[in-house]
N, C-alpha and C positions, 0 to 999 in steps of 0.2 A: 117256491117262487121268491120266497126269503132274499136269494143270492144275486137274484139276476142282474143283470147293469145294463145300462145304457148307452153305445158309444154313437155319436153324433159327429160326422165328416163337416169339416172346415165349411164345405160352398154352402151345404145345406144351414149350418147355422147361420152364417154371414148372412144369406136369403131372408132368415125367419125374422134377424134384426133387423136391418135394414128396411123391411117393409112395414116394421112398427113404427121404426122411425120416420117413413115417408109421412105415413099417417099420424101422426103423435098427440093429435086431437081425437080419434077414434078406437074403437076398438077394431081388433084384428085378428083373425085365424087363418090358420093352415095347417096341411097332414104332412104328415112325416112318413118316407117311403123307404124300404128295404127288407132287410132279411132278420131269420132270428137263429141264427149259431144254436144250437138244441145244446151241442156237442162244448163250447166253453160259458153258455149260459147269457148268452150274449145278444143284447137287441140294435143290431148296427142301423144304425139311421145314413142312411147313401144321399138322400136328396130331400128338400121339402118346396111343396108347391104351397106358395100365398093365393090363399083362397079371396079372402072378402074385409073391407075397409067399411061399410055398410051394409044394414041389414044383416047380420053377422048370423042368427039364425034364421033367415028364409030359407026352411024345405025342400023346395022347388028347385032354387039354385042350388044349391048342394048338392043334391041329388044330381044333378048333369052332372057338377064338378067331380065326385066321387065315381059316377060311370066312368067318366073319359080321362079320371086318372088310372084308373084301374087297368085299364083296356091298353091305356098307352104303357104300361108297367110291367104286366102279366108276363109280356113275352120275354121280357129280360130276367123272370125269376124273381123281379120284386113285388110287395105288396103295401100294404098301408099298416104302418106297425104305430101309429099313433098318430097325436094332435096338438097344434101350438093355440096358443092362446096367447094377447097381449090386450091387459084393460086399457078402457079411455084415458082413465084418472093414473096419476103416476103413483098417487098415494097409497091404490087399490090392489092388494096382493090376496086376494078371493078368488078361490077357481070358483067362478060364477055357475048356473043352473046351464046355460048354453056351452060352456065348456065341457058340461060333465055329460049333460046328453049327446054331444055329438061323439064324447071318449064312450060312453058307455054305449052309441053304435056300433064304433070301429070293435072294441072290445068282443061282442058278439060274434066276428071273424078271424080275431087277432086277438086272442084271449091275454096275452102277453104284453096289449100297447099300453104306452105309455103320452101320459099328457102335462105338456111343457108352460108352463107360468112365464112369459118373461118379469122377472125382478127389476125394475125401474131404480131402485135403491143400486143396483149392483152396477148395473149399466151407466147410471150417473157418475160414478164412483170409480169407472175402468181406467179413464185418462189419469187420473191422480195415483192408484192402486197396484195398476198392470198385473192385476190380476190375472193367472192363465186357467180358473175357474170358468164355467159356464155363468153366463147369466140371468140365468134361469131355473128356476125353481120344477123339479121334477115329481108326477103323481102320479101312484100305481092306483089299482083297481085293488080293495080289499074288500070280501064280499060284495056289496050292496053298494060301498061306499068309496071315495075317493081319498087318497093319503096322499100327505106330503112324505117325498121319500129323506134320504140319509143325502147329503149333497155329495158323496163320494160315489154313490150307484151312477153320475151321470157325466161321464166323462167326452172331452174332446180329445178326435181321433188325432190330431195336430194342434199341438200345443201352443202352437204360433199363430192360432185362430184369432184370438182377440187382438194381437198386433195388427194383422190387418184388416183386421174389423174397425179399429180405430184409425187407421191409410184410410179406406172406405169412406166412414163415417165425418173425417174431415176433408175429405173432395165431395159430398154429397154424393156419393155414388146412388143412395136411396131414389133419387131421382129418376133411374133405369130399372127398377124396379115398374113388374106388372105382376096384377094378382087377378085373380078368375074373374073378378068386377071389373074390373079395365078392360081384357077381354068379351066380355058379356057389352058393355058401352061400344066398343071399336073391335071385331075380330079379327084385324089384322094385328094387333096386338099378341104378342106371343109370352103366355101364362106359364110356358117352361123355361121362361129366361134362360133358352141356350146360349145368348150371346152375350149374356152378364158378366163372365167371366175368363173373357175373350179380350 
């Protein structure tokens, strides 16, 4: 498992920031949906649904959220290949105990996922940098325990991701942003943000 990488499509990342940044007083989670290339070793991440702004580990919601992403996923051949994570604190670069048990759920099904730190150092630093890195910090499952990987296993599928992530970032696009919690308050609320990117 030494070798494996991680590759992360443009929308799906842009999603996973942007809804950190809605919230940037809170903490924030969400899964990470697609395939895993057996054949080049490869865990392509296609989509990610913003789960929750609060209560970050409630059970109860989770559980629906995970049912009904699943369900809506299945039939297109994808699954849940991992887990984002972004702290309250900007200072706080700790895959927390609620990070590692909702990856070491997923893991149980998807022996392969992988769980995504956003780096607040790195994202503060993109407008100055134009870094075409991720920003974010990736952690495999090593036994028991949870690793920070090598920053080269996590690559973006388009390169030109953080460019518009920072177009985004400076119209406040985060503001159209919806996560499974907004939903849950209002269901007419749509937690697939199909029209985000429209």
């Amino acid at each position: 498992m030494g070798e494996l990488m991680y590759e992360i499509g443009q929308n799906a990342y842009i999603k996973l920031v942007l809804h950190a940044l809605k919230h940037k007083a809170s903490p924030v989670n969400g899964v990470l949906v697609g395939r895993f290339d057996g054949g080049k070793g490869v865990v392509e991440i296609t989509d990610a649904i913003p789960l929750f702004h609060s209560n970050i580990g409630l059970l109860p919601a989770l559980e629906i959220a995970l049912m009904q992403i699943e369900e809506k996923y299945a039939s297109q051949g994808l699954s849940l290949v991992g887990y984002f994570h972004a702290n309250e604190r900007s200072d706080d670069n700790d895959l927390g105990n609620v990070a590692k048990n909702i990856g070491d759920h997923i893991c149980r099904y998807f022996p392969q996922a992988g769980v995504l730190l956003l780096d607040n150092k790195k994202l503060e630093a993109l407008p100055k940098v134009k870094d075409r890195s991720p920003v974010m910090q990736l952690y495999s499952k090593d036994g028991s325990k949870w690793k920070v990987e090598e920053s080269g296993r996590l690559v973006l599928k388009e390169p030109s991701a953080n460019i518009i992530l920072l177009d985004y970032a400076s119209t406040q696009k985060w503001e159209e942003i919806v996560d499974f919690d907004d939903h849950l308050d209002d269901i007419n609320k749509d937690w697939l943000n199909a029209e985000l990117f429209k």
